[in-house]
Structure formats: C-alpha cells, structure tokens
C-alpha positions, 0 to 999 in steps of 0.5 A: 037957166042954170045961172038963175037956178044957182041964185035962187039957191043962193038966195034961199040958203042967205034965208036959212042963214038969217033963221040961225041954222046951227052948224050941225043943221048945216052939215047935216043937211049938205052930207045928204045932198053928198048922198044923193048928188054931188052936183047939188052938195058943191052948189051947197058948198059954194053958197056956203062960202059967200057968208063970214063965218069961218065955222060954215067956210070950214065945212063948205070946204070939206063938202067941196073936197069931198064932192069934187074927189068923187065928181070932178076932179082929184087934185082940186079935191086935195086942195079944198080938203087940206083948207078944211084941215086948216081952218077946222084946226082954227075952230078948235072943229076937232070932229070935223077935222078927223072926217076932213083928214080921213077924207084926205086919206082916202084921197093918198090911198087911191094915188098910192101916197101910202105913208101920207095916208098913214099919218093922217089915219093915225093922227085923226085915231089920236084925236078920235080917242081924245075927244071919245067919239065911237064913230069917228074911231071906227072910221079911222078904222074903216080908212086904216082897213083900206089902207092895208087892203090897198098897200098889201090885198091882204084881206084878213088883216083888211078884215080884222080892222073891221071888225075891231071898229064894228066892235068900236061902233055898230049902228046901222043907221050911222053912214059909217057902219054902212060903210063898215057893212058894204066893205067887210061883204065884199072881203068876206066874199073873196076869203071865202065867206059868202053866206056871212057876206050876203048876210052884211049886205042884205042889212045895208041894202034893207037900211039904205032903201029905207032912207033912199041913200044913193050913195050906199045903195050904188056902193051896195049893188055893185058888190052884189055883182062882185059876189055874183060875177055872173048874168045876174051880177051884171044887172046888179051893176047896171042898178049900180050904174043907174043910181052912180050917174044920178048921183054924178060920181065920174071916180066910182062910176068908173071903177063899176065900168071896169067892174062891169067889163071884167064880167062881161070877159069871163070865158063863161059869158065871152063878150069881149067886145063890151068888155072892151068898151067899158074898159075904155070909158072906165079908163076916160073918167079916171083920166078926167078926175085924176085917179091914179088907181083907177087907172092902173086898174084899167090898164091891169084888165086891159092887159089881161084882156089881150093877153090871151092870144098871139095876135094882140100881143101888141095891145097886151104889151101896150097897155102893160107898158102905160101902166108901168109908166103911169105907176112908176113913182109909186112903185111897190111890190104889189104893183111890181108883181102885177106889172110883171105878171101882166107882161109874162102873160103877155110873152107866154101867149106870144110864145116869146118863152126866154121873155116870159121866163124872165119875167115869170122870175121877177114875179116869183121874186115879187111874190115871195117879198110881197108874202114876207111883208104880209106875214110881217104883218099879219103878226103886228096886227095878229089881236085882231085876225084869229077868225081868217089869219089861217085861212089866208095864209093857206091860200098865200102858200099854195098860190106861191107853190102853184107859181113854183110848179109853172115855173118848172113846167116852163122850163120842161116847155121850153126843153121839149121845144129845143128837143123838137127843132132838133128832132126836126133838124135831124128829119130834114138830115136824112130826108135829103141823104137818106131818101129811101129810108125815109119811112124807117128814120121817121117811124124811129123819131116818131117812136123816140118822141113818143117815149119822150113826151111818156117820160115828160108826162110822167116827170111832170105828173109825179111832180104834181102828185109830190107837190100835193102830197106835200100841201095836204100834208101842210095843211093836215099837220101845219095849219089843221093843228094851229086852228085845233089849237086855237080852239083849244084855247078858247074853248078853256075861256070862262063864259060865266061873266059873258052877257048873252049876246057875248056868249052867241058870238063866242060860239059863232066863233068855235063854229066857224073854227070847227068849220075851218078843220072840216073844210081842211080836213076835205081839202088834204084828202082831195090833194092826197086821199090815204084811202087811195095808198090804203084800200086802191082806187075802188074804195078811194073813188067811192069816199070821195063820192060820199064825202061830195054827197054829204056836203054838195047839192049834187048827188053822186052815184058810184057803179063798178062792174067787172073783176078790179085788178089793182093797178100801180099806185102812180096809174091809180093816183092818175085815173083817181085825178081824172075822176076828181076833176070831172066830178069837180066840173060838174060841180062848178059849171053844170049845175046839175043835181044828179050824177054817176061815176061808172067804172067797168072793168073788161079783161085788159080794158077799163071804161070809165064814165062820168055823166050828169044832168047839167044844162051842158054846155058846147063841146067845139066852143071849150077847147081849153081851161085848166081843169080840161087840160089837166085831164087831157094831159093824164088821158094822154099819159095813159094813152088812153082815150076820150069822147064827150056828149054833151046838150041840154039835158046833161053831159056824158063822158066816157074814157076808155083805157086799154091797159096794155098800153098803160106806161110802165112804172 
C-alpha cells in the first residue's frame, strides 16, 4: 500500500512537472510540506530526483538534507546538503546556496564543528550582501546567534545578533522572523526579560495558528514550557510533543523529551521516575539520528538527576563518564566546565571530598577561562549588546564569586571533618583509660566542638557578609555607574531627524536602562542595606518591607512590639538575613498575597515571626534547599530556635532567641 502510495505521488508530481511549474512553485511548495512533516517533504524530494533538471535535483537535495537532519539521520543530512552546495554552485542558485550552507551550519553546530560552522556563516553573509537579500542576512544572522549561543551560553551577545537581523529583516509572515521571534523569546527568558519574551512569542504563536505552521507552532509550545517550567509548562510540552510526532522530527522530538524531563525532576514537582523514562527515549532518538548534542545534553541531566544522593553515585558517575567520552573530540571549555562540574557533584554527594576538590578546582579553572573568552567577546560584538552586555556580565561575575565561596566552604568542610575523627579518636582514648571519668572528658569535647563549630559559623557568616558587601559595592559603584553612563550618552542623541517609530524605540531603550539602575540599586541594598549600619535593624527591616511592597504582588506588614535593644552589628546583619530569606521564600514558592513580619522584644528574648497566607507546603517532605540552609545555619549560629506550621491556608514561622546566648562578638 505505501509502495503504491509513493507512485501515485510520483506520478502526480511528473503531472505537475509537464504544467511547467517554476522553481520557485516548486520550493515553495516542498518547504510547506517540511513544515508539516518531513516524511512527506523527502517523498517530495525523491520525486524530484527522478527529472533531468539540475535546477529541481538541487533543491531536492537540499529538501532531502534538511528533512532527513530533523527526521532520520544526521550524516546522510550532511551529505544531501553538501550535493545541494554543489550543484547550486553550478546554477549560479546563489539564494539557494545560502539556505543550503546555513542549513549545514546548523548541522556543524549541534556536532560542536564550530570553525566549520564559522565559515559557512560567514561566507553565505558574504554572499547575502551580494546579491542584497534582507531576509537571507538575517538568517545568517540567526545561524551565527546560534553559533555563539551554543560555543560560549553567552546569551547577550547570542541576543545581539538577533536583534541586528530583526533590524535587517522584520516580517512576521517570513519563516525566518518567526524563527527570529521564537529564539530571542527563549534568551529573552533566561536574561531575565520575560514579559518582553512572551510578548515575542505570543506574536509567532498568533501568526503560525493562522498559517497552520507545525514547524514553528511545536518550536513555540515547547519554549512556552521552558519559560513556564512548571505543571502548566509541561502541558505546553505535550502540545509541543503532539505536533513534533506528527511532524516526524526524532532530533527536536528528542530535545523536548529531555526538556520535558528536566521539568518533571524539579524538587517542586519530584517525579523523578518520568524524569528518567523520558531522559532515555531522549537519549534513543539522538542516538538514532546522530546528534552528537542532544546526546551530551542527555547524559549532562542524567548526571545531574543522580547526582544528588550517595546511593546512585554510580549512574551519576556513569552517565558523566559517556558523556566525556561521547565529547571528547569536541572538547571546549563550556563542555570541560560541565563535564567537571558534573563529576564534583557527583563526588560531593558520595562524600569523596579530595575528589570532589579536585574537581571543583578544574571547574573554577574552567570557568574563569570560559568568562575571559566571553568578556573577549562581548567586546568584538560590543555594537550590538548595549541593551543586556551589563546585565550578563553581572550575572557571570557573581556565579564566579559564588564558586569561590564553595570552594572555601569545602575546605572548612573537610577541616571540621579531620577535626571530628580526631575528636573521635580522642574519645575513644579515654574511654578505654579513663572509664570513670568518662562523663567529664565527654562534657569537655562536647563543649570544645561546640565553640568550634561557634567560631566555624562565625568564620563562614563573616565571609558571607565580606563576600556581599563587596558584590553590592560592585555593582552600586561598577556596573550601576556604566549603565548611568550609558544613558547619559544617549540621552545626549538628537531625535529631531528620528521617524516616530525610531523615536518609541529609542525611549523603550532609556526605560529599559533606567529599569536596569532601579533593579541594581535593589539588589546592592538587599546584599548590604546601609539602613542596617545607619539606622540598626528596626528601621532596616521595615525599608526593605516597603521596598518589596512597592514592587512585589505581595504585601507585607512590619510589627515590632517591646523596647529594642540594639544589638552588635555582626548579630543584626544575621537576624536581618533570616528575615530576607524568609520574606524571600514566600515570594518564590507561597504564592501568597499577604504576609507579617513581627519582632518582639521581651527583657533577654527576641521573638520573631514570619507568617503568610500561601498554599504552604509539607514541612517533613523539605528538608533542605539553599535558602533553608542558610537560614538554619544562622538559627544555629545564634542558637537560637525555630519551629514551622505550615497547611493549606498559609504558613508560620516563629524564631525565638535568647539573647544570653547569643556568641559574643
């Protein structure tokens, strides 16, 4: 039946031949059944090949390459495309060969042949520019986006690029806009910008419903579930999903399997079991086509996904140890800084700390190489990233000072962990010598760990504050002083000869930068609030309340009862933390729209009590998280305690500190 199928396609296609189609009819109609399957667009290819002329074998092969590097198989993709090169090359096809070399860009890219891929961009802009086609310069620029996207993750530059083509060639109903449209939302998303991200893909979505384009409509649902990366976001997926299979697309049917399942093992929703079954039919349909990154990227969650705990230490190591393989002739320093990454995870949950150094050492190594090549280019494409260079090089310089301070804090580890064998050792010592005064020795070793662990915490906490009075003074002084100057400059350009729509953009612009300040401004005083050295922690609580409620959906009240005794500034910095981590937690996770902060002060007590009217959450069920144990880590230092109520109308959170037995500092 199928064999019959095909010769009456055949045969209808000789039909249409013998009506004279022009080659333009021809392409246009075998790109719109690539949209909507790729079974049917190499079925269309293959007719094509049974006539003489060089013109349709040209494009039938570069439908053939294009279709099979999505549906079937990678290498055979390379070889179709590099036929449609060469005989576009011998038809003077100079519009064809650009698509057919970008394509095979595309191709280099997702195998890490980054100089191929290089070349071929740059020689089909070349050719773009000579025969002045707006649409295939923003392609090429599209490509050489996703080129640095995948070489360097270095997403403002990646950004740059497309918005120089969208200034090249912006037309919704041209594939490569939409294409433009879906990339720069998902970029736009993860820099932060999400409002302006849905707004991008609301317009393909709208566009593509309208033409019934499979292709980006799949392409656009995904990302919608990137940007949500929830409950709701997985259903995005599954529409995703559903259109991929009926487009037959193995190589982005299985990058949305592993997008999928990297949902699905977020700790928020926890069903690591799905997680796993769709890592594995990701990592089936890369192996069936050939994609060397989709199998990296796999192999990386895998990893990732038993990384956590000791017991499957060994799938964390052996899924990091295929991927290392698989990678090891494409070898760079974003994937050395995965791979490594990847095993000191792995090392740090199986408590193997002198492996996990080691390798938390190359990856610092890796990351510090991995940001000089990103600042190197940021400065070769800086025309282009002045709306985000900034903001991104912000977050490269926190991520490298917050690897520095694990660093340490594995080191302290691993010296408290010496200190307590020894600790044991001695115990045990005087157990066997020294039965009857057993009681005494352990009272003494239990009271020299505890001043111990006082003077780790304390070490560890003043590091923490350093460490964030340095960033915010960084960012107040550093990068909240070149934005300001940015806008001083372009706020000094003359608009008079600007049309109207010039004019909008260029104040979109001043906003965005003025926005930009705003949100530094807030982070330096979150890091380090100078109300807090100024005023003490009363008046230092209740700004930052007021600064949450004037930019937050939630409110929150400020209450303190009872004669305020200022305390030392190290003890104030502490109890102001626990309360900005809290406040932080209901904003991330509680989906409250009312909250309190109480402080009461009783003689030598301290009560504090942070409560809102969340959906709450299972106290057994989290156990851990960075912001609990940060918090717990200062409850301790303070030694202090803590107890939290939490169902479904809210949760409450009560500290209470006695103040004569605060560390004395």
């Amino acid at each position: 039946m199928t064999r019959f199928l095909i010769y009456v396609f055949l045969f209808s296609f000789a039909s249409a031949l013998g009506q004279k189609d022009t080659i333009n009819t021809i392409e246009k109609r075998g790109e719109a059944l690539y949209y909507k399957n790729v079974i049917k667009s190499l079925a269309y290819a293959d007719s094509l090949l049974q006539t003489n002329e060089e013109k349709y074998k040209a494009f039938a092969y570069y439908l053939k390459g294009i279709s099979t590097h999505y549906g079937v198989n990678i290498d055979s993709a390379t070889i179709h495309l590099k036929r449609a090169i060469a005989l576009s090359e011998n038809n003077k096809n100079i519009e064809l060969l650009i698509k057919s070399q970008l394509e095979l860009s595309g191709i280099e890219i997702f195998n890490a042949g980054y100089e191929e891929a290089e070349y071929l961009i740059e020689n089909s802009t070349n050719l773009s520019q000579q025969i002045n086609s707006s649409e295939l310069k923003a392609r090429a620029l599209y490509f050489k986006s996703l080129l640095n996207w995948m070489l360097y993750a270095q997403y403002d530059v990646a950004i740059g690029f497309l918005y120089e083509a969208l200034e090249t060639h912006e037309d919704i109903n041209t594939i490569t806009t939409k294409l433009i449209y879906s990339k720069l939302a998902y970029l736009l998303d993860e820099s932060g910008f999400q409002d302006l991200s849905l707004e991008y893909l609301n317009k393909v979505i709208a566009q593509s419903l309208i033409e019934n384009n499979i292709m980006i409509l799949s392409r656009s649902y995904s990302i919608y579930g990137i940007i949500l990366y929830n409950n709701e976001g997985i259903e995005y997926l599954d529409k995703s999903i559903e259109l991929t299979i009926k487009r037959a697309n193995k190589l982005m049917l299985g990058y949305r399997y592993v997008i999928q399942a990297n949902i699905y093992s977020e700790d928020e929703i926890g069903e690591y079991e799905k997680a796993h079954v769709l890592y594995h039919k990701g990592v089936k349909l890369h192996h069936e086509v050939g994609n060397i990154s989709g199998l990296s990227l796999a192999y990386l969650n895998l990893a990732d996904l038993f990384a956590g705990a000791e017991k499957y230490k060994d799938s964390a190591l052996y899924y990091t140890k295929k991927l290392e393989k698989l990678t090891l002739k494409y070898q760079n320093n974003s994937l050395n800084y995965n791979i490594y990454n990847a095993y000191y995870k792995t090392y740090k949950a199986s408590k193997q700390y002198d492996k996990a150094l080691e390798y938390l050492e190359k990856t610092n190594i890796e990351s510090d190489k991995l940001f000089n090549i990103r600042i190197n280019n940021s400065i070769l494409n800086n025309n282009t990233l002045y709306k985000l260079k900034d903001k991104e090089l912000q977050l490269l310089q926190q991520d490298i000072k917050l690897k520095r301070a694990e660093r340490k804090q594995n080191y302290l580890y691993v010296m408290l962990l010496v200190l307590f064998i020894i600790s044991l050792g001695i115990i045990y010592f005087f157990f066997q010598r020294h039965n009857q005064k057993q009681k005494l020795n352990e009272q003494t070793i239990q009271t020299l760990k505890k001043q111990e662990e006082v003077k780790s915490l304390a070490a560890l906490i003043k590091g923490e504050d350093m460490e964030r009075s340095r960033i915010a003074k960084d960012l107040h002084d550093g990068i909240n002083g070149s934005l300001s100057a940015i806008k001083y400059k372009l706020s000094s350009i003359s608009l008079q000869h600007f049309s109207e729509d010039e004019n909008e953009t260029f104040e979109k612009a001043l906003q965005m930068l003025d926005v930009a300040c705003e949100q530094i401004r807030n982070i330096s005083h979150d890091l380090a609030p100078p109300s807090l050295l100024n005023f003490g922690l009363i008046e230092a609580i209740e700004q930052y309340c007021n600064r949450i409620n004037s930019s937050r959906t939630v409110t929150i009240t400020f209450q303190h009862f009872g004669t305020y005794k200022p305390l030392s500034k190290k003890i104030e910095t502490t109890i102001y933390h626990i309360i900005q981590e809290l406040i932080i937690n209901i904003i991330k996770h509680s989906e409250a729209k009312k909250a309190i902060v109480q402080l009461n002060t009783n003689k030598n007590e301290l009560h504090l009590t942070v409560e809102d009217d969340g959906k709450g959450y299972d106290v057994k069920a989290i156990t851990h998280g960075l912001g609990l144990n940060n918090i717990k880590s200062r409850i301790e230092f303070l030694n202090a305690e803590m107890n939290i109520q939490s169902d479904a109308k809210g949760t409450s959170i009560t500290i209470d500190i006695d103040l004569n037995k605060i560390p004395k500092l």
